[in-house]
C-alpha positions as MATLAB code, in Angstrom:
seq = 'XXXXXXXXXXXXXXXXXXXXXXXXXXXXXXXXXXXXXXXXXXXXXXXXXXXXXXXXXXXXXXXXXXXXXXXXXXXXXXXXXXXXXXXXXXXXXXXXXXXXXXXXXXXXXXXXXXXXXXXXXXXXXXXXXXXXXXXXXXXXXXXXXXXXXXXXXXXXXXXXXXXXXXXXXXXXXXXXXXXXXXXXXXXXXXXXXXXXXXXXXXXXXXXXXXXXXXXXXXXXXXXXXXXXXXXXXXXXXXXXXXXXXXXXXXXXXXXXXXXXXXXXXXXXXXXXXXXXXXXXXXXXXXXXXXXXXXXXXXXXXXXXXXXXXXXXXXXXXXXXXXXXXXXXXXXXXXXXXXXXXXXXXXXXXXXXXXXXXXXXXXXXXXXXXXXXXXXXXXXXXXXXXXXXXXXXXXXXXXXXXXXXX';
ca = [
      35.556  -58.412  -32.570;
      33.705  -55.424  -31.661;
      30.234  -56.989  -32.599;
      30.974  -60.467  -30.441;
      32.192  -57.723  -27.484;
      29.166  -56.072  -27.459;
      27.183  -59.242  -27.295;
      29.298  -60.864  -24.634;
      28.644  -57.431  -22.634;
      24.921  -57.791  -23.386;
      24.759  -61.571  -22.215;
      26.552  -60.813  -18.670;
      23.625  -57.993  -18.379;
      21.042  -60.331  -18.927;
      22.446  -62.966  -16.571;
      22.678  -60.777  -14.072;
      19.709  -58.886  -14.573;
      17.972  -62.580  -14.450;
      20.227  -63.793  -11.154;
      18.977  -60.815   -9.117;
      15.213  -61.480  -10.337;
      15.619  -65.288   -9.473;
      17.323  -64.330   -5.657;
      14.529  -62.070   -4.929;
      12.165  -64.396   -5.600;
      13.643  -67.087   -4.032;
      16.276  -66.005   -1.333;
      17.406  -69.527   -0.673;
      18.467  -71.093   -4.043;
      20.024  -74.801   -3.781;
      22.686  -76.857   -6.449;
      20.206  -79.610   -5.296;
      16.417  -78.186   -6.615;
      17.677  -75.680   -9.840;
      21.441  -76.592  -10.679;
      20.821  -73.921  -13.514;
      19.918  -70.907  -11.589;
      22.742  -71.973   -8.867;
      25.729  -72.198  -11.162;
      24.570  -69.060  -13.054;
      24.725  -67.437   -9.294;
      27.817  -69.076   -8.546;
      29.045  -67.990  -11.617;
      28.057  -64.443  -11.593;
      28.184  -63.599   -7.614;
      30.956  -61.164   -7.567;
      28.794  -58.469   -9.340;
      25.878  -59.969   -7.745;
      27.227  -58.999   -4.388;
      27.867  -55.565   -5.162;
      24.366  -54.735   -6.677;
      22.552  -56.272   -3.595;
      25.217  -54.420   -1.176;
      24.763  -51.442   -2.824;
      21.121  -50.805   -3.711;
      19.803  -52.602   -0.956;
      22.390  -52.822    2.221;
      21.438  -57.075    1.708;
      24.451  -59.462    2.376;
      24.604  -62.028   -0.482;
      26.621  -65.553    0.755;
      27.070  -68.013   -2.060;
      28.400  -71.455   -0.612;
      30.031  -73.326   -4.003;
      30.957  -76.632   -2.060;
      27.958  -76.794    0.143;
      25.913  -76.205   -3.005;
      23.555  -72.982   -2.343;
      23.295  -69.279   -2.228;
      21.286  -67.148    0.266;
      20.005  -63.667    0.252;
      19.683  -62.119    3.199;
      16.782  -59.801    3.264;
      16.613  -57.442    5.793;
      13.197  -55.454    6.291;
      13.383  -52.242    8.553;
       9.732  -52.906   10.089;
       7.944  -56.593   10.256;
       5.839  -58.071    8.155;
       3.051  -60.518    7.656;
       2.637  -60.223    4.468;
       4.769  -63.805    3.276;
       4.885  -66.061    5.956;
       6.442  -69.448    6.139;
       3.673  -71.724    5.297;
       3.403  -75.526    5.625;
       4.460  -77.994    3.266;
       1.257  -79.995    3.046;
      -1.327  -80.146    0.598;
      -3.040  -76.993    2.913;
      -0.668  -74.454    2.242;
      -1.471  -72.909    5.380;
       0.318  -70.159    6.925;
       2.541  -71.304    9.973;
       1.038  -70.079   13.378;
       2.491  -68.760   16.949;
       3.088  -72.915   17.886;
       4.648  -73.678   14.448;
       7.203  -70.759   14.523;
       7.634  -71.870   18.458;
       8.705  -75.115   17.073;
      10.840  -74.312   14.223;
      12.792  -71.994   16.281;
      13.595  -75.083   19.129;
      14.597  -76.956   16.517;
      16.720  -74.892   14.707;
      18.561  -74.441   17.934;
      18.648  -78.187   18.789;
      19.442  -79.158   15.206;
      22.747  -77.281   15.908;
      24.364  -79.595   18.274;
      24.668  -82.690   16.074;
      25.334  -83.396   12.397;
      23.000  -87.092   12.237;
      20.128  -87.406   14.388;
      16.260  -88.887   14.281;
      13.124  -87.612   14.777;
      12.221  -89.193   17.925;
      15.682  -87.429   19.487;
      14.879  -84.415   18.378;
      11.533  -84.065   19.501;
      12.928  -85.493   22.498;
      15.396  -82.368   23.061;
      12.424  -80.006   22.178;
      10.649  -81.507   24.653;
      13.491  -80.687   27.270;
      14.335  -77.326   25.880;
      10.479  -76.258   26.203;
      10.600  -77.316   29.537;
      13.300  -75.347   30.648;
      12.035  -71.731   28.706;
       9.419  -70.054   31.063;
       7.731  -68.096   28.427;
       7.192  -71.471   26.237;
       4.761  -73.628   26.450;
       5.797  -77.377   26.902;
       6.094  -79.861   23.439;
       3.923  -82.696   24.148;
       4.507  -85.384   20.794;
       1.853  -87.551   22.153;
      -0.862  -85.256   21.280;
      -1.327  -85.801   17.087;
      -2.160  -81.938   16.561;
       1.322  -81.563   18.448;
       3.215  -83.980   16.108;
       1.080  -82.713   13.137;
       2.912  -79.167   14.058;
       6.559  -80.423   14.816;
       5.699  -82.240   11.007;
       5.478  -78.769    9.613;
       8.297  -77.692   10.848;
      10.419  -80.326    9.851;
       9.227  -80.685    6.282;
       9.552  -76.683    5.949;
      13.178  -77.498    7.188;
      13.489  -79.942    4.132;
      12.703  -77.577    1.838;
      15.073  -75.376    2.668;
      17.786  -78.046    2.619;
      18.516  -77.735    6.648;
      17.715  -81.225    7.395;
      17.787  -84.137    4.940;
      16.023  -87.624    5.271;
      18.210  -90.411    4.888;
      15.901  -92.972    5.774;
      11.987  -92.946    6.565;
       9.191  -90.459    5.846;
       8.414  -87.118    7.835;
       4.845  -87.967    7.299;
       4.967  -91.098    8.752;
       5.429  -89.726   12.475;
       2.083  -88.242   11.991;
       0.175  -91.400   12.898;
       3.142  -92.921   14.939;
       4.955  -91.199   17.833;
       7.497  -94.014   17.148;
       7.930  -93.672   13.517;
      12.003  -94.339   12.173;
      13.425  -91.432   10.286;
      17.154  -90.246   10.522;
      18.226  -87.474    9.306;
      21.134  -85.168    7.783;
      21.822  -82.008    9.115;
      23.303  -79.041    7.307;
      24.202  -77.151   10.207;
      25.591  -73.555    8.755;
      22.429  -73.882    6.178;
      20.688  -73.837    9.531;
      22.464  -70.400   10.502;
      21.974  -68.930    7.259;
      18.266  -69.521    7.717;
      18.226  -66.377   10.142;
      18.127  -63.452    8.636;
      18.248  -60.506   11.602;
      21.316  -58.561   11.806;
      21.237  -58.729   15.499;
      21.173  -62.024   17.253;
      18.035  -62.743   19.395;
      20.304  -64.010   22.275;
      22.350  -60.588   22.576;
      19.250  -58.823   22.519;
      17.704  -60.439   25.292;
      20.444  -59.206   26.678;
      20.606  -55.741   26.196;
      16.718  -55.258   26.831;
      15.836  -52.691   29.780;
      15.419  -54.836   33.153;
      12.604  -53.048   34.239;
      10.290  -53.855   31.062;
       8.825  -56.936   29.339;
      11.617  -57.816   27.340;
       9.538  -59.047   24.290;
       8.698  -55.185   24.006;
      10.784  -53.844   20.771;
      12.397  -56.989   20.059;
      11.448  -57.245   16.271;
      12.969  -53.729   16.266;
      16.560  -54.545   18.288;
      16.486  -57.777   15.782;
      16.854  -55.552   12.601;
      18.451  -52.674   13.802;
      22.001  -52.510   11.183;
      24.467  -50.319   12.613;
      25.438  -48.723    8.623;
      22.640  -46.184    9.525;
      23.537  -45.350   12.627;
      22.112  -44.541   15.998;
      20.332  -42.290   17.481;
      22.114  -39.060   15.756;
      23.304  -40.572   12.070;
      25.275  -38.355   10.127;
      24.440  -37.400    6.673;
      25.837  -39.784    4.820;
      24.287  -43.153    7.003;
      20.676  -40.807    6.514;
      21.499  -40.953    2.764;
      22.365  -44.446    2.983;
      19.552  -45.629    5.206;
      16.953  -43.837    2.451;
      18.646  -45.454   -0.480;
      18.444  -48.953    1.155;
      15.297  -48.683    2.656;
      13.510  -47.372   -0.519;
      14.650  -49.720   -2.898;
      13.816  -52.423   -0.923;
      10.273  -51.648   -0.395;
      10.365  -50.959   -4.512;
      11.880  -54.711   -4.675;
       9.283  -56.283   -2.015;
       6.094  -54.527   -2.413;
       3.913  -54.496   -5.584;
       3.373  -50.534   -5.551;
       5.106  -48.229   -3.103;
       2.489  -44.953   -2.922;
       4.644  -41.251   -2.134;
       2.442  -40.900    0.569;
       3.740  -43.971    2.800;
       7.284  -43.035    2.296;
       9.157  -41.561    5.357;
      10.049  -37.651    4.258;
      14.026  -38.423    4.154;
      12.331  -41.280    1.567;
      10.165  -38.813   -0.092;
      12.953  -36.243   -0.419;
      15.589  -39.104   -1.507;
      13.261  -40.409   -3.957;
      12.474  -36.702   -5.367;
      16.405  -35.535   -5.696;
      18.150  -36.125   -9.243;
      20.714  -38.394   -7.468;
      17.895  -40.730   -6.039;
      16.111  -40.863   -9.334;
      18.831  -41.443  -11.346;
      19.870  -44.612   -8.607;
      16.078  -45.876   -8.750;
      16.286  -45.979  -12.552;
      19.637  -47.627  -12.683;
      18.974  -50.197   -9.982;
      15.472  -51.186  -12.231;
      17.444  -51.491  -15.360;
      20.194  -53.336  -14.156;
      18.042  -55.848  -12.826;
      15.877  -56.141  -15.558;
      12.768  -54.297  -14.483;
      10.312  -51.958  -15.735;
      10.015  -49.030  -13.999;
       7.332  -46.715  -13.568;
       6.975  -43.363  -12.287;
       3.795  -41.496  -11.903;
       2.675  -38.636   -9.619;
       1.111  -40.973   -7.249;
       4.245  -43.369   -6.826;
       6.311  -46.170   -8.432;
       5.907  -49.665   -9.531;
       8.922  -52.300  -10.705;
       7.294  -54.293  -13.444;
       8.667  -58.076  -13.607;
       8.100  -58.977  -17.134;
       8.705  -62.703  -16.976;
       7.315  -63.041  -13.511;
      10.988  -64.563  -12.243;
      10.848  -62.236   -9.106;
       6.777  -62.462   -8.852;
       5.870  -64.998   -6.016;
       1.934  -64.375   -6.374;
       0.236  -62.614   -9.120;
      -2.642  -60.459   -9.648;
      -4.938  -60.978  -11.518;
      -5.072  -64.321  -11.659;
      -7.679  -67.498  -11.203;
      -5.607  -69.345   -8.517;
      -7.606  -68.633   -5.939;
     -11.388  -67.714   -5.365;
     -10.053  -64.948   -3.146;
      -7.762  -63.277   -6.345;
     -11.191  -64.110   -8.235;
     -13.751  -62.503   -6.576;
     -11.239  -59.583   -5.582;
     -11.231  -58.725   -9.362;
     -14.583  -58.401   -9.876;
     -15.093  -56.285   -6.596;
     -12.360  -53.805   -7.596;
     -14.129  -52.531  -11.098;
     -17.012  -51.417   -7.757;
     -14.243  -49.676   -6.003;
     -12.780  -47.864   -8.769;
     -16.195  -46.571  -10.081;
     -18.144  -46.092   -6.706;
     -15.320  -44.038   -4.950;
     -14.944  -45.479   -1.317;
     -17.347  -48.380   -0.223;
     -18.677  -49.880    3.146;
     -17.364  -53.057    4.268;
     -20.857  -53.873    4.406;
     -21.366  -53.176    0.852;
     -18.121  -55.461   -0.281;
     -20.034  -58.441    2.066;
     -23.260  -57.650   -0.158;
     -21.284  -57.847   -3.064;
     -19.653  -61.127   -2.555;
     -22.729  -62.615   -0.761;
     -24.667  -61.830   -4.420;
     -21.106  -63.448   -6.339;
     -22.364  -66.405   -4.264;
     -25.662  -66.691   -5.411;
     -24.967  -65.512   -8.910;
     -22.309  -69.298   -8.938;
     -23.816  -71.258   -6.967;
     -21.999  -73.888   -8.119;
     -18.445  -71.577   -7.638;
     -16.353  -71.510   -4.333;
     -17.742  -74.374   -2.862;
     -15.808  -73.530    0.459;
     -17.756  -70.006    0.719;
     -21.324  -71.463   -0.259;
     -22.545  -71.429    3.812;
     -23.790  -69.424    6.088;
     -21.406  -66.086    6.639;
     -19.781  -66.893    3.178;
     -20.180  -63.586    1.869;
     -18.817  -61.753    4.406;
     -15.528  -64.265    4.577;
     -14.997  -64.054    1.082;
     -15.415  -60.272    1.090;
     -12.809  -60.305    3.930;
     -10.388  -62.608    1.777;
     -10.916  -60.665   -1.478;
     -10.182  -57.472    0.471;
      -6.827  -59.045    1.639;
      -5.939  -59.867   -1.722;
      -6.226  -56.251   -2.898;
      -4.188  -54.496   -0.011;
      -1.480  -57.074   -0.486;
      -1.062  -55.651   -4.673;
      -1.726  -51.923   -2.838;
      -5.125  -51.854   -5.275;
      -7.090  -51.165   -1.728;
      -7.113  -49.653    1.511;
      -9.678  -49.756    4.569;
      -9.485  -47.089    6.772;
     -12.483  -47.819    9.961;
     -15.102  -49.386    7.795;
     -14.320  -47.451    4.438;
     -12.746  -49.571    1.757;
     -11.261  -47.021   -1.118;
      -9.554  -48.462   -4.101;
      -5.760  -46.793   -4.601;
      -4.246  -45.371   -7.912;
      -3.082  -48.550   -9.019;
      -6.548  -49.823   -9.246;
      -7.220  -47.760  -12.335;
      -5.481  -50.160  -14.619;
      -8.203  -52.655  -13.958;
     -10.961  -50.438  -14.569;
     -13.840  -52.009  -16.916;
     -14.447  -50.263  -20.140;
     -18.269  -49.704  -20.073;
     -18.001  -49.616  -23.972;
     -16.319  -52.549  -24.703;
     -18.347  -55.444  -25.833;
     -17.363  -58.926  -23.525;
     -18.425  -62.129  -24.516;
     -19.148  -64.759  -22.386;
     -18.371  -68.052  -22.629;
     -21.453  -70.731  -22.033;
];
């Protein structure tokens, strides 16, 4: 009895351990898309709650009936980092119009359950027209409908909105296309993630000042931590939560970028003992070094890009650049668009896209993205260094590589 105890005990572990992995990765999960990670959330979300209260100050609502669970991440400062991107063969990250559009019709998709796409781009229309700050939705123009498109389909994805008959596509080439949809309206609620509402706010903004000023700030501010004096304990708190987030969200977090309440948190025996716990329990590697820390997803289940890796000519040509940044010491951006510019001619036949004129210098620039995304780089004015991470991709000068023809 003690034996199949012990391995019961060990199974809940892993599940959960594998649950928290799959929600970071994927804050939205759906009954509809993976009915095996759902039901093992479902199933689990009691102790799922706690960890993600706990460790991270994140609210975790799991929806049995309506068939999903959402995480909602919080971040303390914005990011660009993972934007919403559009649905299309592309993959291109949404702009200013797109993120416009998806938040009109988030708002409009609110007042009715059933609707079509020619209604609702009909109420966008008339909400744009009414918001001075927005600029007016015109669906007669294609590049306009090809945006509203984007939206929509991203709002499939999640589940929001669900065709019942006709294609999204299909209003790309005709303003008068037929499609009628479902609406989930609380999945369209959930989709928000700021502690504060935008509309309150708005509200509370200083009248004499442009009230866009601080807004991504008053839209995550959480009350736990306090105001303007927090006591101890919401200080404590606030580190905690704020430092095991960025361990959860970034690659590598560096001791040098962390706040000094962060530094000190993540330096007392209490804090390491909480980082160490918080890795294990969700089934991460942890590692500490001098220079900072790094969670280690073994199975990739919380990993929404990877590096290295050959799915991009960007992630590509970033790796071979790097073994120049770890051995050089810090390098011109000039140098980097030399580099790539000679990667160019060396394949002339590789990265198609980058074989033109300025192609060097754009896939230096992309390549150089790449690597402060993993924390492997950093420019600072028009020095590129490579960052203690990088190491671990340093090229063995005497090991023998053999090339395939």
């Amino acid at each position: 009895m003690s034996s199949l105890a012990n391995q019961l005990v060990r199974a809940e572990k892993e599940e959960i351990a594998r649950a928290i992995r799959t929600l970071l990765g994927r804050p939205l999960v759906s009954l509809h898309d993976d009915p095996a990670a759902f039901d093992l959330i479902r199933k689990r979300r009691q102790p799922l709650t706690q960890w993600f209260d706990y460790f991270c100050g994140w609210r975790l609502v799991v929806e049995p009936r309506q068939g999903y669970a959402r995480l909602v991440k919080v971040r303390s400062t914005a990011s660009a980092t993972r934007p919403a991107r559009r649905r299309r063969t592309t993959r291109a990250p949404f702009d200013r119009r797109r993120y416009t559009l998806l938040c009109l019709c988030a708002a409009e998709l609110l007042t009715s359950p059933v609707t079509t796409i020619g209604m609702l781009a009909q109420r966008v229309v008339q909400a744009a027209a009414v918001e001075a700050d927005v600029p007016g939705f015109d669906p007669v123009r294609a590049d306009e409908r090809a945006a509203f498109v984007d939206v929509l389909k991203l709002l499939e994805h999640y589940g929001a909105v669900t065709s019942m008959d006709g294609a999204t596509d299909s209003y790309l080439d005709d303003e008068d296309a037929k499609v009628l949809y479902r609406v989930d309206t609380t999945r369209v609620i959930r989709l928000l993630a700021a502690p504060v509402p935008p509309s309150r706010v708005a509200a509370e903004e200083d009248p004499g000042g442009d009230d866009r000023v601080g807004l991504p700030g008053a839209l995550t501010a959480e009350a736990r931590y306090g105001g303007g004096e927090p006591t101890e304990t919401q200080r404590n708190l606030w580190a905690r939560h704020s430092l095991i987030r960025r361990l959860l969200d970034e690659p590598v977090v560096y001791r040098d970028e962390l706040t000094p309440e962060q530094s000190a948190y993540a330096a007392s025996l209490t804090g390491r003992q909480i980082i160490r716990r918080a890795a294990e329990e969700a089934g991460f590697v942890l590692e500490e070094r001098a220079e900072g820390f790094l969670l280690i997803d073994t199975d990739a289940t919380a990993t929404d890009t990877k590096f290295p890796d050959d799915s991009s000519h960007a992630k590509v040509a970033a790796l071979l650049m790097l073994d120049l940044l770890v051995s050089s010491g810090p390098v011109s951006a000039a140098r980097l668009d030399t580099e790539a510019a000679g990667l160019l001619r060396r394949f002339p036949q590789w990265a198609k896209a980058y074989q033109s004129d300025g192609g060097g210098p754009r896939l230096a620039a992309d390549a150089l993205e790449v690597l402060t995304l993993f924390g492997l780089a950093r420019r600072t004015g028009d020095r590129v260094a490579a960052l203690p991470a990088a190491a671990r991709y340093r090229v063995e000068r005497g090991t023998a590589v053999q090339e395939d023809s």
